[in-house]
MARPALO-476051 format. One record per residue: residue in three letters; z, y, x of N, C-alpha, C in turn. Coordinates in steps of 0.2 Angstrom, whole numbers, plus 2048, in hexadecimal, padded with zeros to 3 digits. Layout:
BEGIN
ALAZYXZYXZYX...
END
This chain:
BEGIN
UNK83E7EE79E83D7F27A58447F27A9UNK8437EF7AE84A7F17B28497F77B5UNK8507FA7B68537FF7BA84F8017C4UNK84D8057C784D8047CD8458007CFUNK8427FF7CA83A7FB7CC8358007CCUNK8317FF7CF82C8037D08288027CBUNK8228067C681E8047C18188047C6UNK8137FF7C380C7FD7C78088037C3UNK8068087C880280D7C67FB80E7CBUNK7FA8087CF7F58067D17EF8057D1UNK7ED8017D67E67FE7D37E77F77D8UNK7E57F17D87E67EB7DA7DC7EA7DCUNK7DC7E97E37D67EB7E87D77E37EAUNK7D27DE7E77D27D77EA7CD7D87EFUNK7CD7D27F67CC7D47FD7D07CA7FDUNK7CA7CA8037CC7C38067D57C480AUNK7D97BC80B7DD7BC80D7DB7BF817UNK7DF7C181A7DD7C58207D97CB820UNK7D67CD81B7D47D481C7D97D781FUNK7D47DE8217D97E48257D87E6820UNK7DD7EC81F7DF7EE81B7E07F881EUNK7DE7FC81D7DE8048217E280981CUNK7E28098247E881281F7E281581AUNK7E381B8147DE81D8107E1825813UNK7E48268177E482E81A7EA82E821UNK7EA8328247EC8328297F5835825UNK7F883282980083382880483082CUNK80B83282A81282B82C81282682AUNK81582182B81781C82781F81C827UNK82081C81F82882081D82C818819UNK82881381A82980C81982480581BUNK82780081E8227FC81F82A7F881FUNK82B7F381982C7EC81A82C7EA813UNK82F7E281382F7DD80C8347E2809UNK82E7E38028347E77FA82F7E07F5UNK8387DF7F38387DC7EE8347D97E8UNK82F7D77E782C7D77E18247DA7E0UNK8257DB7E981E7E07E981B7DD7F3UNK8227D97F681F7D57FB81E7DC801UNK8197DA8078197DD80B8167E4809UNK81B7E880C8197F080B8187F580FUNK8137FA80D81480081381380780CUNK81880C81081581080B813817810UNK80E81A81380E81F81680C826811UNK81082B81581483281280B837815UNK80983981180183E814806847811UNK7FF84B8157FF85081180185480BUNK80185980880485A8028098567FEUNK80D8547FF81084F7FC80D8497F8UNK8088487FE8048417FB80983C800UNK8098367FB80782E8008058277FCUNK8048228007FF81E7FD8048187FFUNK8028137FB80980E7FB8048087FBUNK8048017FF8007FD7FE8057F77FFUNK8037F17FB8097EC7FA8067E67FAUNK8097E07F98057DA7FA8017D87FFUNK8047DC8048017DB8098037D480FUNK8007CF8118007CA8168037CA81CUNK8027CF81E8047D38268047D8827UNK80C7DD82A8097E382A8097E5835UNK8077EA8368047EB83B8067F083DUNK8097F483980D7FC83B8157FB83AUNK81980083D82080083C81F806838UNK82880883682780F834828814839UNK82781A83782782183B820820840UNK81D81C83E81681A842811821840UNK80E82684280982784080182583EUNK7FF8248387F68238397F3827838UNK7ED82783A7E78288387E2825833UNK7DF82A8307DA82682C7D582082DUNK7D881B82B7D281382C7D6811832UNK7DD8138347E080F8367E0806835UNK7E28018367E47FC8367ED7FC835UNK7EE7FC82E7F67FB82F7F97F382CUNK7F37F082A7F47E98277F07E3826UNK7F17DE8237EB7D98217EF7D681CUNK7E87D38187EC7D28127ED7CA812UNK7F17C980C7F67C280D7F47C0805UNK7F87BC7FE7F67B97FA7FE7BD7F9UNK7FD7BE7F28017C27EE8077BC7EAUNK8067B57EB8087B37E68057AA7E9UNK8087A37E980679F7EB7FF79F7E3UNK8007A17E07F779F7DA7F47A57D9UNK7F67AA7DC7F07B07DD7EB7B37E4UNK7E67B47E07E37B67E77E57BC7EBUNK7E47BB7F17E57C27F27E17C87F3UNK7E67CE7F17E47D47EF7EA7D87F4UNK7E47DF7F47EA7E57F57EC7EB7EEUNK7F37EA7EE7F77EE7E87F67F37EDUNK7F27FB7EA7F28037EC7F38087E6UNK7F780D7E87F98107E77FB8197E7UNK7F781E7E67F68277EB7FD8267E6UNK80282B7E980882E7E78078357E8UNK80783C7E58088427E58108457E2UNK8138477E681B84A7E381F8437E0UNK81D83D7E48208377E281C8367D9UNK8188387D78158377D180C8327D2UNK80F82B7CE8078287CF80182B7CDUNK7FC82D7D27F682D7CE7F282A7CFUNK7ED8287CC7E58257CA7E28257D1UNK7E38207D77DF81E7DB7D881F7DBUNK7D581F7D57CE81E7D47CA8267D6UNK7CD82C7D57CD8337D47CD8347DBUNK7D08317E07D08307E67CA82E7EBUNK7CA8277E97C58227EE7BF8237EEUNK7BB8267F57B38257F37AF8227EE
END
């Protein structure tokens, strides 16, 4: 395990290359560009000390300190990898603590 890396505590959400890709709640955007190991980024800051972190993404479409709304368009997806397909890496964060996407999603 290196130092300073994120753990994948997500879920990996395959979708054709070009999908849009939506905000999952309205918030800021407290990051939007290329990290490392994880490619194109946005992470927007919600409510309660939630935020939802989307990665591997193609294109993004918001800058930071942007406001969204919920089912925003803030991206489309791209290929994670020249031999993978592409997908969207998501992730809800509470008090900076991963949790379980699925407890969330309709």
């Amino acid at each position: 395990i290196q130092p300073n890396r994120m753990n994948f505590n997500g879920i990996r959400i395959a979708a054709d290359e070009e999908t849009a890709v939506q905000a999952a709640a309205s918030g800021t955007v407290i990051f939007s560009a290329h990290l490392k190991d994880y490619g194109e980024t946005i992470i927007i800051k919600h409510e309660d000390n939630y935020a939802t972190v989307y990665t591997h993404l193609g294109t993004r479409t918001i800058r930071e300190d942007a406001r969204v709304r919920r089912g925003d368009r803030i991206a489309f997806l791209g290929k994670a990898g020249e031999r993978e397909e592409p997908y969207l890496y998501f992730e809800i964060r509470h008090n900076n603590k991963a949790r379980n996407p699925l407890f969330f999603l309709p």
